[in-house]
N, C-alpha and C positions, 0 to 999 in steps of 0.2 A: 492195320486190320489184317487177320492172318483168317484168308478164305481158303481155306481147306482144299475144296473140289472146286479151283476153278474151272480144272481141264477132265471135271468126273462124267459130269451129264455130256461133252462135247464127245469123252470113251465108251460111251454108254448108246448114242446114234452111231458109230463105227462097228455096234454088235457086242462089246464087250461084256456081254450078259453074266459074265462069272463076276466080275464085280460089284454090279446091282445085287446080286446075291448075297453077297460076302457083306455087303452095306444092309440088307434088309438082315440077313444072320445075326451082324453086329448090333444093331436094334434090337433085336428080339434077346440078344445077351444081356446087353444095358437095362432090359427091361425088366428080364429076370434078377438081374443081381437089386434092383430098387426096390423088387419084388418082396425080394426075400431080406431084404434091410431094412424093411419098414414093419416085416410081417413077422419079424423074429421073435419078438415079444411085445402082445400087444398092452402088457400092463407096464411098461417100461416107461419111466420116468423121464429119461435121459439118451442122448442118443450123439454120438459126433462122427464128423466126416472131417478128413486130412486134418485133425488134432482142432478140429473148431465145433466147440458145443452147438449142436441144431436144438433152435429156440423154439420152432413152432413143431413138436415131437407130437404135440393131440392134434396138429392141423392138417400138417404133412400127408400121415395115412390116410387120412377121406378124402385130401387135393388128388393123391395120384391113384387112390381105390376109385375115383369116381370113372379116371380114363384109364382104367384096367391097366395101370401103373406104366404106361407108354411114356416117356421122357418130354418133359412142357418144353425146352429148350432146343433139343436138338430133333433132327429126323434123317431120312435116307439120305438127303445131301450133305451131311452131315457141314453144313455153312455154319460161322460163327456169330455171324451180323448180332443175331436179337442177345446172344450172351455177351458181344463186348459194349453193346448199346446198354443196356443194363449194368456194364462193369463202368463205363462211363455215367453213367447214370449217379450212380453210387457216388465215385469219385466228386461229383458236385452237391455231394449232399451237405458239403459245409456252408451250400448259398441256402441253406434253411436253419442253418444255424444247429443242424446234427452232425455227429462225428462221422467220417465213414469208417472207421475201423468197427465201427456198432455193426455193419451188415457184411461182413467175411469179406473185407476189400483187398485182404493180404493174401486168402486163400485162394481168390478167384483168380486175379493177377497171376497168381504163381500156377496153377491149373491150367489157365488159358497158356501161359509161355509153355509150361509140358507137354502138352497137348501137339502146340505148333510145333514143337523142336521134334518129336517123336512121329507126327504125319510127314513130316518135312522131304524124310527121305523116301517111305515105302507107301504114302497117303494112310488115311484115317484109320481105316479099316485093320490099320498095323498098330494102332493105339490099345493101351487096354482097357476093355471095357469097365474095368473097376473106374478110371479113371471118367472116363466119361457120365458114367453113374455118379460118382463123386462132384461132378460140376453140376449134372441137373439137382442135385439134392442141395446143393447150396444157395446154386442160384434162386430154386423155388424157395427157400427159407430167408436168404437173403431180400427177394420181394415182399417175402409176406411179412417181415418185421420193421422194413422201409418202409412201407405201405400205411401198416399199423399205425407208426409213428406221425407217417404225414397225417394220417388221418385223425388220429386222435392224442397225438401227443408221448413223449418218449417216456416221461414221467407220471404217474399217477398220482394226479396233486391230492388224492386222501390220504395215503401215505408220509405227505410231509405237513398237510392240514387239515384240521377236523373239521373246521370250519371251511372246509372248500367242499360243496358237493355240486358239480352240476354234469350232466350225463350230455354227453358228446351227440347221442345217437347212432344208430345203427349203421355199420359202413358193411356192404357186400365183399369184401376180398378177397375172395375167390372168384366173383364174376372179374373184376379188375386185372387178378391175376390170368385168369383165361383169356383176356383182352390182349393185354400182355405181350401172351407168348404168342397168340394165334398169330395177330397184326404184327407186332414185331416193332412198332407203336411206343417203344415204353415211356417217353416223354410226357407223352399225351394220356397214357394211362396212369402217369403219377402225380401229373397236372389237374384229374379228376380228382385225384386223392387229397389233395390238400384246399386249404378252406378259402371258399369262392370268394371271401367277405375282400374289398379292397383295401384295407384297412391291414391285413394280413400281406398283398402283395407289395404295400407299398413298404411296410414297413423291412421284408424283404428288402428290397432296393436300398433302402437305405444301410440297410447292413453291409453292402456290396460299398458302397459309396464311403461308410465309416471305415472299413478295411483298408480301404484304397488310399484315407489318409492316414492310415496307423501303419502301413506299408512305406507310408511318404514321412516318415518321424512324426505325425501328428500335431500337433497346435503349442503354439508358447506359453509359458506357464507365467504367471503377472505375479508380481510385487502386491501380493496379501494386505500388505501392514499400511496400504495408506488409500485414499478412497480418492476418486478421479471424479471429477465435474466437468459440466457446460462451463468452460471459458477458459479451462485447464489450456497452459502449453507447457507441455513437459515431454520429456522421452518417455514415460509412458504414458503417454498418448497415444505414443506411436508405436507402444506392443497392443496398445490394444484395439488399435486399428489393425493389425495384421491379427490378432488371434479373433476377430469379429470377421475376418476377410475369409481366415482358414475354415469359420466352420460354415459358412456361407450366410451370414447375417448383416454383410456390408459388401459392398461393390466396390470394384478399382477406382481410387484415390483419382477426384478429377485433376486438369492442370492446372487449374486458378487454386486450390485446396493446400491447405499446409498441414500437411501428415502430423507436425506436433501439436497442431492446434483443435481442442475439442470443440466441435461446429454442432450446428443441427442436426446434419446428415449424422453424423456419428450418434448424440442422443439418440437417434429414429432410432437408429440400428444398436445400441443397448436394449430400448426399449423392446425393440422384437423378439432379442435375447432372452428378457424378465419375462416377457409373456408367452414364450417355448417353454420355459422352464419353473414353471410358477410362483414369478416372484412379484412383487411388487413393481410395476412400470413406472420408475419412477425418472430415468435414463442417467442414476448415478451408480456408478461401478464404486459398491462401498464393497462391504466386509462379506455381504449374502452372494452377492453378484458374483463379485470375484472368484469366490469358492466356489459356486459352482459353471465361470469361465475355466476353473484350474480343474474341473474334474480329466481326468486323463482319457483320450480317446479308448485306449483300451478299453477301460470301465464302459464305455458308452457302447462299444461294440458288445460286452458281456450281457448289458442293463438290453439290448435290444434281441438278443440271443435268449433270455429269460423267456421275454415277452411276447416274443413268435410262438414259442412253447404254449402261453396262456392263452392266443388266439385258439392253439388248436386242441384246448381243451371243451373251447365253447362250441354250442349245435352247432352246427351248419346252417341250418336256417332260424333264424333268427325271428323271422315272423312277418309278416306285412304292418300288424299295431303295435310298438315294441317302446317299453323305456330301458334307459342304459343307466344307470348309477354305476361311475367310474370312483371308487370311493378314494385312491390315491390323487384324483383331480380333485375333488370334492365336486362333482358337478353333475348333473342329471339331463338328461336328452332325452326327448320323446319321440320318435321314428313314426311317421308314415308311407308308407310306400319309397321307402328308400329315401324318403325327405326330411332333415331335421325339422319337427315344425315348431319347436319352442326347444329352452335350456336354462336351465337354471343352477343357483350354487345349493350347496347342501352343506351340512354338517354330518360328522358319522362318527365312527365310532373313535374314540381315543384309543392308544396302544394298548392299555390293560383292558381294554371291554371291546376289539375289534372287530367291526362288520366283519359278517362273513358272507361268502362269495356259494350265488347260487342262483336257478332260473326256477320262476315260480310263475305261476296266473294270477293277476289282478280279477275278483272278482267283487269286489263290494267295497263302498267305502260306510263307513261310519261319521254321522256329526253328532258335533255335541258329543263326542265320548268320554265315558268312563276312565278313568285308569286306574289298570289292574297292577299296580307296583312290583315287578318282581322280584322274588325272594331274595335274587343275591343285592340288588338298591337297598331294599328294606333292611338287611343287615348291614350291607357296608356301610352307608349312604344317612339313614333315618332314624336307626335305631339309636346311633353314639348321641345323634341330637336329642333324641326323646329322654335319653337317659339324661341328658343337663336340664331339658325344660317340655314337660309332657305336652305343654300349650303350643308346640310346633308345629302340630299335627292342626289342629285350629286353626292357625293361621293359614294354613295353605288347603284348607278343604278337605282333607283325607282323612278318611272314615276308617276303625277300625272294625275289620269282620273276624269272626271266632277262628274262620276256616276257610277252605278254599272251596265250601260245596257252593250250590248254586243258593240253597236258603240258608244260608249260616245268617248266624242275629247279626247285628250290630253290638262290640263290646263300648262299654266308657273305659276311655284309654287312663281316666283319671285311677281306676281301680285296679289296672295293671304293674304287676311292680318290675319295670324292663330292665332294672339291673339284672333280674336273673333270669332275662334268655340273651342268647348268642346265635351266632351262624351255625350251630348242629341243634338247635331248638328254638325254634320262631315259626308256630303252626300258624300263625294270624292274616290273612289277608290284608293289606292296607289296601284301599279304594280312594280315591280324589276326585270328587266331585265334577261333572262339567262345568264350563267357564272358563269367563279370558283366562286368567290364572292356571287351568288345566296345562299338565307338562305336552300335552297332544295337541294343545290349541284346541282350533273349534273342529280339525278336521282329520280323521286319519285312515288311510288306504291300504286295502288287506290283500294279502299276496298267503295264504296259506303255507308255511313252511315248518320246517322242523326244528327253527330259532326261536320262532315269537317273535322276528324281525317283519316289521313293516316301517313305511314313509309315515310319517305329518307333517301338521301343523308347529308351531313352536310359540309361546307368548315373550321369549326370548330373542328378537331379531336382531340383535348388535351385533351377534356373534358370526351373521352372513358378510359385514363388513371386512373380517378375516382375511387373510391371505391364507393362512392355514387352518383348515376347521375340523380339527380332527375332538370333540369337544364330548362327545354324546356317549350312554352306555351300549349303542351296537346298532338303533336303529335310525333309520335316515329321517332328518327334520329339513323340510322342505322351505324353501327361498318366499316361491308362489304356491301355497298351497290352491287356493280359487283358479287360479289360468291351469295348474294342473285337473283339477276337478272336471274342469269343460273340456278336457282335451278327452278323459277320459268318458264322460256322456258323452262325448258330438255322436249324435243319431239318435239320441233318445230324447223326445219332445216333450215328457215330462218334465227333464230336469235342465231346463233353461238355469241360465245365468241369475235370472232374478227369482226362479222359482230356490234354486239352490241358495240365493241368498236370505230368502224369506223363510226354509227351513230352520236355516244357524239361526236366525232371531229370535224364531219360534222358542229356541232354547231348549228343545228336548231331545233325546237322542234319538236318533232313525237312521236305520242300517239302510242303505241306497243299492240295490242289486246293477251291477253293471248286464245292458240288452249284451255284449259284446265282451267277453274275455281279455286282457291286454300281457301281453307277456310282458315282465318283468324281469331282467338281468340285471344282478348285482356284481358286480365285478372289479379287481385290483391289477392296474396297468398302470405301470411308472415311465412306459413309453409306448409312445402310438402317432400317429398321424389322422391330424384334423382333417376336419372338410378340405380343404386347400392344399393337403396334402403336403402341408408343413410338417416335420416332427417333432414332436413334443416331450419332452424330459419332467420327471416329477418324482420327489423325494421319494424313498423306500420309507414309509412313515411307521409300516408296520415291521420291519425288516425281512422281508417276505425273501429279495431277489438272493441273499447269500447261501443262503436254504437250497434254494430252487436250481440258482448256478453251481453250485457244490453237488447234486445230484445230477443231471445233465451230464455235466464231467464226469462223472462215474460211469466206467465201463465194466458193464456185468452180463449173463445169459438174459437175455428180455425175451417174454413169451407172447405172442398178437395180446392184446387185453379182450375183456369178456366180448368187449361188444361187435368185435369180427365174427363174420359167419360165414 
């Protein structure tokens, strides 16, 4: 650490009153020259200090107009504590899985060394002030686009998906950044900044912990081409007792235990393996297993480095009544008060029709509903069939309507001639009756969004048997649709369990208003940590992570995003 005045305020009780002077002079120069570099041109796009583009050029001027452009970093004693606690700061910013070269960590390092080498001999005050101007102007831009980042993410996943919309929430960054500099604190002020959820710190850690073996050569790679069993003894057994050892899914080999011989204890510990990584438990190390035992640590630390990113794209607060649809798991969670109190599996979308990712409000469910077919099913899906046998539509209940109003007639699909529409002409509404058969089931749950994506029902349930269920045109089909239903009435005494069950029978449709709101997140996470604070690995089914890791690694000018103030 290079403290500037240690012997300043000690010259300063001896009377040495001309350099109190000379220290307040030199402030009030730093002050001006910030002054006049902020205030040069205020419609100016662009702005850099010691050849590094300043990112936050609209934020900067209001940060230091608000304190009559006085320097956040330094003061009379011109100490360097709070700027090298913030250069350190930076420098650890690969344990969130951001770059530091993102936040001027080459210029500041180099600044701070000028700085010392040049007070070294005649003290600070012998420095020049362009120079010290140049570090508070970094350092404040350097905070506020770390800051940003923690706060809401380095990437703007609308930019790399249309179907990603979900809004962060409001982060103050300028209170944070005043925090900051006043306390000197920076730890704890950028430990506010990033997302409280534990799920987010743990995964953290784990990053720390994945490095540590990819530092260490990482884990053995197995013999692909032939599939290992309960009763197996062979020498690979015994890589794959040690690559089950390396990623911590088996314990030190007891004394009584023969390292080539496949036992119990080793199936447990495959099995834990298949169910981190969503495979089938079935504790044989075939062809599925394997490949993803051989995934390369490296890959695991990038796959967790993604996913830190997507934590902190989501609110902050998440809600005290909350469902989680992780559509990469396939699986659904309903949260009370920080409690999982049910989960279930789901089905979503397949790759060419993918769920998209976004938080909405549960406010109503619907039974016994309609479906309203959408255009793009109707063409890809119904139409090629109708065109071989018009009675398709007959069999499965679905009405033809003229049009999409609310009184469009009912057409007879007999007097339609569907060779001659296609996907740029097909005005028609198709409708499907309620009933088992309905593609909704008996039940489905509205989250008003900007997809037409909500949960159901399904008359389809083989497909929850799945290991993988990526099966559906985009909306989520529910496991338990009924145990969901209750979870979301609990406190409303009209709609008991058997009053709900006595409506479906009724057979008619009735919209059901929720007393209580429920947030709903939809969301794609291909690693995370469970309740237990295991990590869990899961296919890129949509191939989201290469997208998202390829931007990440891109180093460019970033500016705080909107929702800093």
């Amino acid at each position: 650490m290079c403290l500037l005045f240690s012997g300043f305020l000690a010259c300063a009780l001896f009377g040495m009153v001309p350099k109190a002077r000379a220290a307040d002079s030199m402030v009030d120069r730093v002050q001006a020259i910030i002054r006049a570099r902020l205030d040069r041109n205020p419609a100016a796009t662009s702005l850099s200090c010691q050849g590094e583009m300043i990112c936050g050029i609209q934020m900067l001027p209001l940060v230091y107009r608000d304190r009559k452009h006085l320097p956040l970093w330094i003061d009379a004693s011109f100490r360097l504590e709070k700027a090298e606690a913030l250069a350190e700061a930076i420098d650890r910013a690969g344990e969130d899985g951001l770059l530091p070269i993102d936040y001027h960590q080459d210029a500041i390092h180099e600044l701070l060394a000028e700085i010392c080498e040049q007070s070294s001999a005649a003290g600070p005050t012998s420095v020049s002030p362009e120079l010290w101007a140049d570090l508070d102007l970094i350092l404040t831009d350097a905070y506020l686009l770390y800051g940003s980042h923690l706060a809401g993410g380095r990437v703007n996943p609308e930019t790399l998906h249309a179907d990603w919309k979900i809004n962060t929430g409001a982060v103050d960054l300028s209170a944070s950044l005043a925090s900051a500099a006043s306390t000197g604190d920076i730890n704890a002020a950028l430990k506010r900044l990033r997302p409280a959820h534990s799920g987010y710190t743990t995964l953290r850690n784990a990053l720390a912990q994945l490095r540590g073996l990819a530092a260490a050569n990482g884990w053995p790679v197995l013999d692909d081409s032939i599939t290992i069993m309960p009763g197996d003894v062979s020498s690979a057994v015994g890589d794959l007792r040690r690559r089950l050892a390396v990623g911590g899914d088996l314990g030190p080999i007891g004394p009584d235990e023969d390292a080539l011989f496949f036992d119990a204890t080793l199936a447990s510990a495959v099995k834990r393996f298949q169910q981190r990584n969503g495979l089938k438990a079935d504790g044989i190390a075939g062809r599925n297993t394997i490949g993803m035992l051989n995934v390369a640590v490296e890959q695991r630390v990038r796959q967790v480095v993604v996913n830190l990113e997507r934590w902190r794209w989501l609110p902050h607060d998440l809600g005290t009544l909350y469902i989680i649809v992780n559509t990469a798991d396939f699986n659904l969670k309903a949260v009370e008060n920080g409690r999982v109190a049910l989960q279930m599996r789901v089905v979503v979308g397949r790759p060419a029709r993918r769920s998209p990712v976004f938080s909405a409000n549960m406010t109503y469910l619907v039974v016994n509903p309609y479906w309203n077919v959408p255009t793009s099913i109707a063409v890809e899906d119904i139409l090629p069939e109708l065109q071989k046998d018009v009675a398709y539509l007959a069999q499965r209940g679905i009405r033809v309507l003229q049009n999409w109003g609310l009184d469009a007639p009912e057409v007879d699909p007999a007097t339609v001639d569907w060779h001659a529409y296609h996907a740029n002409r097909f005005p028609f509404r198709l409708r499907q009756d309620p009933g088992p058969n309905n593609a909704l089931g008996r039940i489905k749950f509205m989250f008003p969004n900007p997809f037409a994506v909500y949960l159901h029902d399904t008359p389809n349930r083989s497909l929850f048997k799945r290991v993988q269920r990526d099966f559906s045109s985009g909306c989520i089909r529910v496991e338990a649709p009924f145990v969901l239903a209750d979870f979301v009435l609990a406190g409303d005494q009209r709609w008991t369990p058997d009053a709900l069950t006595e409506a479906i029978e009724n057979g008619e449709t009735r919209t059901i208003r929720l007393k209580q709101p429920v947030s709903v997140h939809l969301l794609y996470m291909t690693a995370w940590a469970d309740e237990t604070g295991v990590i869990q690995f899961r296919r890129d089914i949509y191939d989201r992570d290469r997208e998202l890791d390829r931007a990440i690694g891109q180093r460019r000018p970033n500016r705080p995003p909107d929702f800093v103030h």
